[in-house]
C-alpha positions as CSV (number, residue, x, y, z in Angstrom):
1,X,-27.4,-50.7,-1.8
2,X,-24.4,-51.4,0.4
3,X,-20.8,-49.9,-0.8
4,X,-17.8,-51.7,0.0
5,X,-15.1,-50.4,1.6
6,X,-12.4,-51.4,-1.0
7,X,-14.4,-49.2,-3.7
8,X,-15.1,-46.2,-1.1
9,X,-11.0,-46.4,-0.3
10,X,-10.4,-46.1,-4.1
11,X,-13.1,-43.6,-4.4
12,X,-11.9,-41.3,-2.2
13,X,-8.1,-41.9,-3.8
14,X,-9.2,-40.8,-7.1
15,X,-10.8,-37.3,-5.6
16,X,-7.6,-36.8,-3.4
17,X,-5.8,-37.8,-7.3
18,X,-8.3,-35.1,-9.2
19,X,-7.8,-32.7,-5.8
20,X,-3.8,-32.4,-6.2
21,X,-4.0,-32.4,-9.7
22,X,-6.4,-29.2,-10.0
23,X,-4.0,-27.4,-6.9
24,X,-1.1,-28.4,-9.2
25,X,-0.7,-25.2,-10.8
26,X,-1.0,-23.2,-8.0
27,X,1.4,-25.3,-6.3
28,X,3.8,-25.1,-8.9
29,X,3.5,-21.1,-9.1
30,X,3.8,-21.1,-5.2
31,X,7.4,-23.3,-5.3
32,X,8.7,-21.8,-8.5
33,X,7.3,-18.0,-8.3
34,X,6.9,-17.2,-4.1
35,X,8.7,-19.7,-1.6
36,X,11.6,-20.9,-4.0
37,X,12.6,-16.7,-5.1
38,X,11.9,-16.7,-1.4
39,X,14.4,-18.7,0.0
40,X,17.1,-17.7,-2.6
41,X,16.6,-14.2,-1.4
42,X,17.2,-15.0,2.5
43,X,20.5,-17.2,1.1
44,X,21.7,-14.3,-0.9
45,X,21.3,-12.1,1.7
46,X,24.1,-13.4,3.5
47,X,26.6,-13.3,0.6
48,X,28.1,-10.4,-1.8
49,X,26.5,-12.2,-4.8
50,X,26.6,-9.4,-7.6
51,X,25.0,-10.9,-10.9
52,X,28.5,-12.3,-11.6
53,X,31.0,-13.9,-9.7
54,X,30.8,-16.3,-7.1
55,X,28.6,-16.3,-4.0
56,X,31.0,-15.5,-0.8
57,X,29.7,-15.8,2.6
58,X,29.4,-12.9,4.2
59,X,27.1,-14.0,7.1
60,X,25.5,-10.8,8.6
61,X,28.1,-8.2,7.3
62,X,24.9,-6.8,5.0
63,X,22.3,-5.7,7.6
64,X,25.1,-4.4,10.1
65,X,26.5,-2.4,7.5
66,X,22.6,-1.2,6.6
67,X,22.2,0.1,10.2
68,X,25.6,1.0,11.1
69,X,27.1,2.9,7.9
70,X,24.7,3.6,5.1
71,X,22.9,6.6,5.5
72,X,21.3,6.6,2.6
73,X,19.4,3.4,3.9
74,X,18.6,5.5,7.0
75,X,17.1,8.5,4.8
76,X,15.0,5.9,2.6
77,X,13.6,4.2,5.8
78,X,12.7,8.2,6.9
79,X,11.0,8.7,3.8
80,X,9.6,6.1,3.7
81,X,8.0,6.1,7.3
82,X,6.7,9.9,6.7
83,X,5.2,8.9,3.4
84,X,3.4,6.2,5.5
85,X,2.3,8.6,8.4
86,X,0.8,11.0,6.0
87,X,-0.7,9.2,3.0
88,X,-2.5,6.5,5.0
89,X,-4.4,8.8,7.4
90,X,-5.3,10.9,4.7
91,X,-6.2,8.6,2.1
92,X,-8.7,7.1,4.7
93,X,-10.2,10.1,5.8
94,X,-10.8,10.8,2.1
95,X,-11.9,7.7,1.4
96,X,-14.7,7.8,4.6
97,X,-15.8,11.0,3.9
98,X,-16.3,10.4,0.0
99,X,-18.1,7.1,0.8
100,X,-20.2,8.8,3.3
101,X,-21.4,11.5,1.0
102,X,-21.7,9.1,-1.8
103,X,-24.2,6.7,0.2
104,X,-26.7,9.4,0.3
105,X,-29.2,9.0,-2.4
106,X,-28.4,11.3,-5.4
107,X,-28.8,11.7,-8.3
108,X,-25.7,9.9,-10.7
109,X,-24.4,8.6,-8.0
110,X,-23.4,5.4,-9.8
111,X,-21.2,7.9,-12.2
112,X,-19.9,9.7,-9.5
113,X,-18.9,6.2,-7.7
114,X,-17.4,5.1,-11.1
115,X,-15.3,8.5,-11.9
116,X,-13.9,8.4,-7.9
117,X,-12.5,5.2,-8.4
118,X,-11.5,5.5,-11.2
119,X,-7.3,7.5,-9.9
120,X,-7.3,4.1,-8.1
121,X,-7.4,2.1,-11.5
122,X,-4.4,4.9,-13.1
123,X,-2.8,6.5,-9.9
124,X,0.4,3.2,-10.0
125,X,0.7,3.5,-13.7
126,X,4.0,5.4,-15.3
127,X,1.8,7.3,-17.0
128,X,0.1,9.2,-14.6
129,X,3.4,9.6,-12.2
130,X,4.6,11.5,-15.5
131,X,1.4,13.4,-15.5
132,X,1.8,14.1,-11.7
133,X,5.8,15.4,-12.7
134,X,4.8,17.5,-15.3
135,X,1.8,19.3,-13.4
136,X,4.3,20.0,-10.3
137,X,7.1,20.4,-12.5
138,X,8.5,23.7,-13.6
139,X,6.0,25.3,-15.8
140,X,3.3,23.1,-14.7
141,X,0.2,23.4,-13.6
142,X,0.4,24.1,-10.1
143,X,3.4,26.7,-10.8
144,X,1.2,28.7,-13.3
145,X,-1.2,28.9,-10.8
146,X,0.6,30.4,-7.9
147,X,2.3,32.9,-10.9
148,X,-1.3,33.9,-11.4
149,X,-2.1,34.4,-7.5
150,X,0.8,36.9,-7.2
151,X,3.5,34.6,-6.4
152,X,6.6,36.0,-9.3
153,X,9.0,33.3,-8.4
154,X,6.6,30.1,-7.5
155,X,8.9,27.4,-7.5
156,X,8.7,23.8,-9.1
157,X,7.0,21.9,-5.9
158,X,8.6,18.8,-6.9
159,X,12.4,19.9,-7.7
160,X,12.8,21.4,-4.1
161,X,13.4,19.1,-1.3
162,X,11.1,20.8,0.9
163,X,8.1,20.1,-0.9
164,X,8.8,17.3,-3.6
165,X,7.7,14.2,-0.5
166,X,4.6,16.0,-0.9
167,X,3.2,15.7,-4.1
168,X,4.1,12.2,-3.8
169,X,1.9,12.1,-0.9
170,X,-0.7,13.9,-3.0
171,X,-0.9,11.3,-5.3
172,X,-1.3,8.8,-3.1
173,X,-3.7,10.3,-1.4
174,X,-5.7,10.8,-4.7
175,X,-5.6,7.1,-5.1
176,X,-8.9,6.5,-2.7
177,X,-11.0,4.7,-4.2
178,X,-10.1,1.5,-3.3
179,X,-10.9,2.3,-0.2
180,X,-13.7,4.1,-0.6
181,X,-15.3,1.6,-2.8
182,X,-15.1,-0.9,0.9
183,X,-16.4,1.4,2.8
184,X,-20.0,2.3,0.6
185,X,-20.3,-1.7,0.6
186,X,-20.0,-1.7,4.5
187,X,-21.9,1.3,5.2
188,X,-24.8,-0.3,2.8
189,X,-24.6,-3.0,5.2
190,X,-25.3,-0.7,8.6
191,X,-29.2,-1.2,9.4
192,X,-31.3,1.7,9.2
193,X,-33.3,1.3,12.2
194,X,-30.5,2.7,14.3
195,X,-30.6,5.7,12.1
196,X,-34.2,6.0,12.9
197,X,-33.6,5.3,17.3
198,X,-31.1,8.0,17.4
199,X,-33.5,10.4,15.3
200,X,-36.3,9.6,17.8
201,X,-34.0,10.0,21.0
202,X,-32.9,13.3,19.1
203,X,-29.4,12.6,17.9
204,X,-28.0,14.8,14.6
205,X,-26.2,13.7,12.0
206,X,-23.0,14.6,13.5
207,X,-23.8,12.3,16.8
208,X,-25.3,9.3,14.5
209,X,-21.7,9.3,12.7
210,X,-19.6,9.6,15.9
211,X,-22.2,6.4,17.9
212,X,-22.9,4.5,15.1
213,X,-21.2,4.9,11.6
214,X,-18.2,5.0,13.2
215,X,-18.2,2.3,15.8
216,X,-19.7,-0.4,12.8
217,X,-17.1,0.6,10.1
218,X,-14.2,0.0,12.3
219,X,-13.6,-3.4,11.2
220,X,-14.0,-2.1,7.5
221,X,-11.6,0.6,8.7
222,X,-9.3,-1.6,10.4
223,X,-8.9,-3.6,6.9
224,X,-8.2,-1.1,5.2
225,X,-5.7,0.3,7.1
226,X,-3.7,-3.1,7.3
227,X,-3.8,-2.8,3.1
228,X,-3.2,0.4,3.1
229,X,-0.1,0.1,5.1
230,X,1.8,-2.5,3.0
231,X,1.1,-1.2,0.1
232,X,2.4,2.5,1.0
233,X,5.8,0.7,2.6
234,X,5.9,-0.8,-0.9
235,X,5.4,2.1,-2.9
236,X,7.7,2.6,-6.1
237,X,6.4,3.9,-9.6
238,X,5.9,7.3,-8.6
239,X,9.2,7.9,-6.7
240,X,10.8,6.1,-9.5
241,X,9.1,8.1,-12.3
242,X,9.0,11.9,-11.1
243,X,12.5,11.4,-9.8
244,X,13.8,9.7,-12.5
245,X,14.8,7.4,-10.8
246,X,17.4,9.1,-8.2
247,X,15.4,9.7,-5.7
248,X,16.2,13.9,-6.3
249,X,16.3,16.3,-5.2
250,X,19.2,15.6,-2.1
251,X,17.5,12.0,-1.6
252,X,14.0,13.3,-0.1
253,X,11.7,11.4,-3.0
254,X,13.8,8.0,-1.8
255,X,11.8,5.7,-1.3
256,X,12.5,2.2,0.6
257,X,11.7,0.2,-2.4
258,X,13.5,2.4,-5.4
259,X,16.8,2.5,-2.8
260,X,16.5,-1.3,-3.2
261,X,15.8,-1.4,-6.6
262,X,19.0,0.7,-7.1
263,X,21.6,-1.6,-5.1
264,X,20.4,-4.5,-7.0
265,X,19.9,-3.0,-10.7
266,X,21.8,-0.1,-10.7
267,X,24.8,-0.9,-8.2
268,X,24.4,-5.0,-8.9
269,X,24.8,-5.8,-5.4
270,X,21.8,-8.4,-4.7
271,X,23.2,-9.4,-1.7
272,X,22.6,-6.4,-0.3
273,X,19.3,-5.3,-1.7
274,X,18.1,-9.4,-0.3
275,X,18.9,-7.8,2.7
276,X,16.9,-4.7,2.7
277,X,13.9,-6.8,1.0
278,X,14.0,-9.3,4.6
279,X,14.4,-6.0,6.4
280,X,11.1,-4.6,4.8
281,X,9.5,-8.0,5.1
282,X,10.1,-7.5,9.0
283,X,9.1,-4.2,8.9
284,X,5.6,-4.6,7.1
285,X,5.5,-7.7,9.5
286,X,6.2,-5.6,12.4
287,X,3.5,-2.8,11.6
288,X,1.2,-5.7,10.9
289,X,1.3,-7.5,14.1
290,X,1.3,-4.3,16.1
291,X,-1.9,-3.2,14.1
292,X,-3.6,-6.6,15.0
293,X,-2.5,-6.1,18.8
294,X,-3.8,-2.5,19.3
295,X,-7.1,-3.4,17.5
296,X,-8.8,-4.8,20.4
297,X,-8.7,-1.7,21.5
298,X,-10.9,0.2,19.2
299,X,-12.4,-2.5,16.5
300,X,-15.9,-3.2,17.7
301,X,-17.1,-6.9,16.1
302,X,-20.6,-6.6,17.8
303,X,-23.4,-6.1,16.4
């Protein structure tokens, strides 16, 4: 049968017709909900806009007043950048090491798999950042217990500035399973007959995980990293809840994202919190692309 080109020209128009019309939606939600907030944001940042009132130009009076005379904006990018430093490198190691122990064959290991990720499913909910305040908190928990060790006036871990950065880092920390969950996929994925060669040239377990585990995850680990990154700059329920919402004691629970949220709902000045949103945009971006770069380094794509 031969097919003319005038009806495989007005085939092909009605797929192209039935293609758009099925992206529609997503292209509707990507103008309206992503690059159209988007853009406002980057105009606003330039202005004073404050819910109401007019939008005066103020060019780039916002990010040199960020850098040059807010030190609270300095002190939440600190926080911030600590948080980052500790919780991701210890979130992962967790994460490995559960994932490692949890690909051995055992007995209810399926449960076990289940109740570890399972902080990953409640660790960003308010709930459990109210859990986490009231187990630090005076009274709690963790206070009982160092009364019962001996320690007569155990302070409340997350009302002293010394110490309140760090349950927050505990929780995220708790949160692995995410990542664990990734890393018993890949190392399901990890052939056993190099297992069995380094047996046989008389490697232990220790030298199998440092030769082989290792070197095949690292593109595993390498993803991970890059999520885990982002979503630690963008951290915000937890500050916001067991600080209720000050970022107390003395500012050391200030996160990037709850500074931001108060300029723009608590202070009304958008103009400025658009600017510290493009400033964390260029920030993740930054980390991002300097993650990428130094991975050549380390990731190992070869089988």
């Amino acid at each position: 049968m031969i097919t003319r080109p005038g009806r495989r020209r007005g085939g092909s128009f009605r797929e192209g017709v039935w293609g758009y019309a099925l992206l529609a939606p997503w292209l509707i939600g990507l103008v309206t909900l992503t690059a159209g907030p988007m853009l406002a944001s980057l105009y606003l940042s330039f202005t004073d806009y404050a819910f109401i009132g007019p939008f005066d130009w103020v060019g780039l009076s916002n990010y040199v007043h960020l850098f040059t005379e807010d030190q609270r904006f300095l002190q939440a990018l600190e926080v911030t950048a600590t948080y980052v430093a500790f919780a991701v490198p210890l979130e992962l190691s967790f994460a490995l090491l559960v994932a490692v122990l949890l690909n051995r064959r055992m007995r209810g290991a399926s449960l076990l798999r289940a109740v570890y990720y399972l902080p990953s499913l409640l660790g960003g909910s308010v709930a459990i950042a109210i859990l986490w305040r009231q187990v630090f908190g005076t009274d709690g928990l963790v206070q009982q217990l160092l009364i019962s060790l001996g320690w007569a006036d155990a302070p409340a871990l997350v009302s002293r500035p010394e110490t309140s950065l760090g349950t927050l880092i505990v929780l995220g920390v708790w949160q692995f399973g995410s990542p664990m969950v990734i890393f018993l996929a890949a190392l399901r994925q990890i052939p056993g007959e190099l297992y069995e060669a380094a047996s046989l040239d008389g490697a232990g377990a220790f030298r199998s995980f440092v030769s082989i585990t290792l070197p095949m995850l690292t593109p595993v680990i390498f993803f991970n990293l890059i999520l885990r990154i982002i979503g630690s700059f963008q951290t915000f329920t937890p500050a916001f809840v067991v600080s209720g919402g000050t970022g107390g004691p003395t500012d050391s629970t200030l996160f990037y994202t709850l500074y931001l949220y108060q300029e723009a709902f608590t202070n009304f000045r958008m103009g400025y919190a658009s600017a510290m949103a493009w400033i964390l945009l260029v920030i993740i971006g930054v980390f991002t692309a300097a993650n990428f770069a130094l991975s050549k380094k380390w990731v190992v794509y070869d089988s």
